[in-house]
N, C-alpha and C positions, 0 to 999 in steps of 0.2 A: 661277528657282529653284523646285523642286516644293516645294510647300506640306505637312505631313506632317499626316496624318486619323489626329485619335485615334477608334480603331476603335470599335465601338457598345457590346463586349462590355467593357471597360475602360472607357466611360463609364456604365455602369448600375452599375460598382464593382469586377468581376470582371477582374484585370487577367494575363491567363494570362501574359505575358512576365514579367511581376515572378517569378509561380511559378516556371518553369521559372530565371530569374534565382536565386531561392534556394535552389532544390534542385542548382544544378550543386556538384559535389565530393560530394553527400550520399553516393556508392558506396562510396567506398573508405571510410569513417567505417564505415557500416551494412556491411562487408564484411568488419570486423574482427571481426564476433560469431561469422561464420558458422564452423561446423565443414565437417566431407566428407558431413554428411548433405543440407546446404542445395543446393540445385539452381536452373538457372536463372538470368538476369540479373535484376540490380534495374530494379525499372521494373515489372515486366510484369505482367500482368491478376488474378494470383493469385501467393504466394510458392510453392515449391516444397519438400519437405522428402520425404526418402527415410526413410523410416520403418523401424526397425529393433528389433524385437521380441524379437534373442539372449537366452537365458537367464531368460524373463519364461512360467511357465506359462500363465497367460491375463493378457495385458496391459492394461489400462484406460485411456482417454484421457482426461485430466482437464481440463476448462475453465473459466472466470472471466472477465467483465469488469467492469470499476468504473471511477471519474473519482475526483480529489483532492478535488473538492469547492469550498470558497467558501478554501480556502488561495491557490489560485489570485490571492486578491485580495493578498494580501500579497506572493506572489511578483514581482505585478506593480507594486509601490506600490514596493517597494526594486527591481526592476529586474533580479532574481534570478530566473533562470529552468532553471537545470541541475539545480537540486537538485529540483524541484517534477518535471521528468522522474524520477528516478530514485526519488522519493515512488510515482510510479503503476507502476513498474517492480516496485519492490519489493512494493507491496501485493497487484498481482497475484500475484506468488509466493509469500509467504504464504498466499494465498486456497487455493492446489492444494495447498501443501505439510501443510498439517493432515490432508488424506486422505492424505498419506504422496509424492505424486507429486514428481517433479524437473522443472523448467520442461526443455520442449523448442524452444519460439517462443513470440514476442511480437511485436504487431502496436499499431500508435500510430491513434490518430486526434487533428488538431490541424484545428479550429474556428476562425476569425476574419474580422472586418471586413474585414481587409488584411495579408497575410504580414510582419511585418519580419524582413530578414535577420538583423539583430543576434538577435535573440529565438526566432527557428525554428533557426539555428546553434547557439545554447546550449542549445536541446530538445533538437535531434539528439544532442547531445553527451553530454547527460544520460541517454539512454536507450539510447544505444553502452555507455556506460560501467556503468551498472547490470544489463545484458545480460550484459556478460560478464563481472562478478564475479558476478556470479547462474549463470552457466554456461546461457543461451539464446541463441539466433539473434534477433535483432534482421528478422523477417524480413518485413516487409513495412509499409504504410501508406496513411493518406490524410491529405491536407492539401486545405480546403475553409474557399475566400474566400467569403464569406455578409455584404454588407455591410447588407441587410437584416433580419441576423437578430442578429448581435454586436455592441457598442459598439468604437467606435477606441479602442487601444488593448488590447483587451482580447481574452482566446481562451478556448478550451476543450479540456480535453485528454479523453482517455478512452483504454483500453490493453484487450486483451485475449491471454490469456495461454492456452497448451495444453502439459500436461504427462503424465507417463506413471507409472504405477505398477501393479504384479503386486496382482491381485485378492485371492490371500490376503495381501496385505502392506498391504492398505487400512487408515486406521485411521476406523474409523463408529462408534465409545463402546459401540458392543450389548454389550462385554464388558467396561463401566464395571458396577460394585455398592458397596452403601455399603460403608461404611471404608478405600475407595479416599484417595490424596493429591494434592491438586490445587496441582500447585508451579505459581509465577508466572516469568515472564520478565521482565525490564524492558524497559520502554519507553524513546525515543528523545525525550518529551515529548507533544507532540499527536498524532504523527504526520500521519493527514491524517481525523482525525473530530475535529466537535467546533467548527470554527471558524466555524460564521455567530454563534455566542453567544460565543467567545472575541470575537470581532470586534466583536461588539454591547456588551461590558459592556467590554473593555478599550480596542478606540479611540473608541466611542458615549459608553457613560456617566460612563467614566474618564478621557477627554479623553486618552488616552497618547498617545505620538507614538514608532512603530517604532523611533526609535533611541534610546530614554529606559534607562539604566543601572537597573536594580532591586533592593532589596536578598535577597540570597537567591539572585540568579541571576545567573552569571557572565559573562552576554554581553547585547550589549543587546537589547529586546523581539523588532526583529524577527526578530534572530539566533534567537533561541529559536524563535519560531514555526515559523522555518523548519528547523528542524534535521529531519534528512533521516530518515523513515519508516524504522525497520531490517529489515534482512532475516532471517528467522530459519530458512529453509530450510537452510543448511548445518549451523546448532547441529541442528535437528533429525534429518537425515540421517546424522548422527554418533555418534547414539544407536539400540542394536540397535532393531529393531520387536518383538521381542519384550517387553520392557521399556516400552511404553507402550501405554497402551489409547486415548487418545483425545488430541485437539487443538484448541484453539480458538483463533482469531484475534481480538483484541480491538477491535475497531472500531469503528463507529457501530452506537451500541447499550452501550457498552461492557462491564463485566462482568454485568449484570443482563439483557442484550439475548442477548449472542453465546454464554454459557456453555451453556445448557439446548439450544444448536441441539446439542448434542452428548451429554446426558445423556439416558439411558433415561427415559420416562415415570414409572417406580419410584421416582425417584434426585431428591435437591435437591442444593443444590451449596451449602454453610454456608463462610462467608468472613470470616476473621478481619481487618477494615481495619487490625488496628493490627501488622499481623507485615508491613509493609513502611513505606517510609517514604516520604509522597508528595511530588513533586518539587514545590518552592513556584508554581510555573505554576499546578499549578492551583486552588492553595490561594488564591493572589493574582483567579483568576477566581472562586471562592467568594467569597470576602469582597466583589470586586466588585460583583457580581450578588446576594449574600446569597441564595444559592443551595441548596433543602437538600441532605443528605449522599445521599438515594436519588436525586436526579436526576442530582450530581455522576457518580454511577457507572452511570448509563443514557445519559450521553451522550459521557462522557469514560474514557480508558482509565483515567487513573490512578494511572499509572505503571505498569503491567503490561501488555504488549503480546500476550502470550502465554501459554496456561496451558494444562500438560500433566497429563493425569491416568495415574496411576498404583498398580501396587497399593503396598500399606503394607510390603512386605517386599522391595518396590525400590525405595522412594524414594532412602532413600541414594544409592543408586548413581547413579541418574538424575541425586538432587542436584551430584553430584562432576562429572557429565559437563557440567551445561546451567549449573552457576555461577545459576542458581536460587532459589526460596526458598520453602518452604512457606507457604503463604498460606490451605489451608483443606483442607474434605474433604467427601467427597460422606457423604451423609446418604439415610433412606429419608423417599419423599416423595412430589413429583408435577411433577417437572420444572420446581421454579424457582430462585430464588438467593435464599438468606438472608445477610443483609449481619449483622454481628455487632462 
């Protein structure tokens, strides 16, 4: 009987069969994003996308990448891993959509000691499915076994997004001024900033345990954590561009970080905390950590995911459209954010 040699490259840790083991089916999953622009089989050295410029006077190609960060750890500690895809899915699309663009591809990268299928099948899945209510091609990837460089059981994700939008339809704040109205959007919870100090004050100092009931919040810890990053490119897109001057994404940094990436040097951005109401998450990490109110809002969104500026004689409107809520107003200044 032949004796069977496990090969050199699967003993230093790198085990290409297992790969190629759980990527079989990945085509038709990742196939279902693709539109008639998408070109090419899957697999191949580079995605293909036939680019299509109708109706666009000078078209701009918009790009982003980012990772979820230390959510990832939670993801992994309950065993949840769909939604943590469709977290870095969505962020990237956010990220283009504040300059006004629509996702055209998205590209994955997945990081790990050792592939499990159960756990790469439910990324897949997660980032098929956030592709195509987001309206992109799911169009290419890498998956790279590193058992030198990641712990067992553990991975890394990272996504990078390209989108398109008409140059004069960009929105860059240059045509933000005071007395402008800076409506909020809600947030989803954490989204995906925010969590190595979530992690540190709620399972480090507070002993909680991911599936602990809390009062004030209707599902349990980890549920919450993990509630899935929203998309907010379609509310946007749904609103004329005329009717808004600018966009920000509220992320890491939160509203003190990300607001002024978008206000004229002229301009402060004055924010009322008490015209919305913060969701107990992160009220429960305050009191935690006894954490004061300006750090709260340089690390954590907040409950506001999204804040559009506008002038004073459309808010209304915009309010009707985006379900929204006035949360403050630009101010003359020097490019920062007054918490009030």
């Amino acid at each position: 009987m032949r004796r069977r040699v496990k090969k050199a490259y699967a003993a230093a840790g790198v085990d290409i069969a297992l790969g190629n083991r759980v990527k079989k089916g990945l085509q038709e999953k990742v196939r279902s994003t693709f539109g008639p622009e998408v070109l090419g089989r899957i697999g191949g050295f580079g995605g293909l996308f036939r680019a299509d410029f109708g109706g666009l006077r000078e078209p701009v190609l918009v790009s982003s990448v980012d990772g979820v960060g230390t959510k990832l750890k939670v993801a992994i500690a309950l065993g949840r891993h769909e939604s943590i895809a469709q977290d870095l899915v969505n962020h990237c699309i956010n990220d283009i959509a504040v300059i006004g663009a629509r996702p055209l591809f998205f590209l994955d990268y997945i990081g790990a000691k050792r592939l499990d299928p159960i756990v790469f099948a439910q990324l897949i899945s997660g980032f098929t499915k956030a592709c195509k209510e987001g309206g992109c091609a799911l169009i290419g990837g890498e998956t790279a076994q590193m058992p030198d460089v990641y712990r067992a059981g553990e991975y890394d994700l990272v996504g990078c997004i390209v989108g398109l939008v008409d140059r004069q339809k960009m929105l860059d704040g240059s045509r933000i001024v005071p007395s402008d109205v800076l409506i909020g959007l809600p947030s989803n919870g954490l989204h995906t900033n925010g969590f190595s100090l979530a992690r540190k004050i709620l399972l480090g100092e507070m002993r909680m345990d991911l599936s602990r009931k809390i009062d004030g919040i209707s599902r349990p810890l980890g549920e919450e954590l993990l509630r899935i990053h929203r998309n907010y490119q379609p509310l946007l897109a749904s609103i004329p561009h005329r009717l808004l001057k600018g966009a920000a994404h509220i992320t890491g940094g939160g509203l003190i970080d990300n607001l002024p990436r978008i206000l004229p040097g002229t301009c402060d951005g004055l924010i009322k905390t008490s015209s919305w109401s913060v969701p107990a998450i992160f009220r429960l990490i305050q009191r935690g950590g006894a954490i004061a109110n300006d750090e709260m809002y340089e690390v954590f969104n907040m409950g506001i995911g999204m804040v559009l500026v506008v002038s004073k004689v459309h808010a209304p409107e915009v309010l009707a459209l985006s379900k929204g809520k006035v949360i403050g107003q630009v101010t003359p200044g020097s490019g920062k954010i007054l918490l009030n």
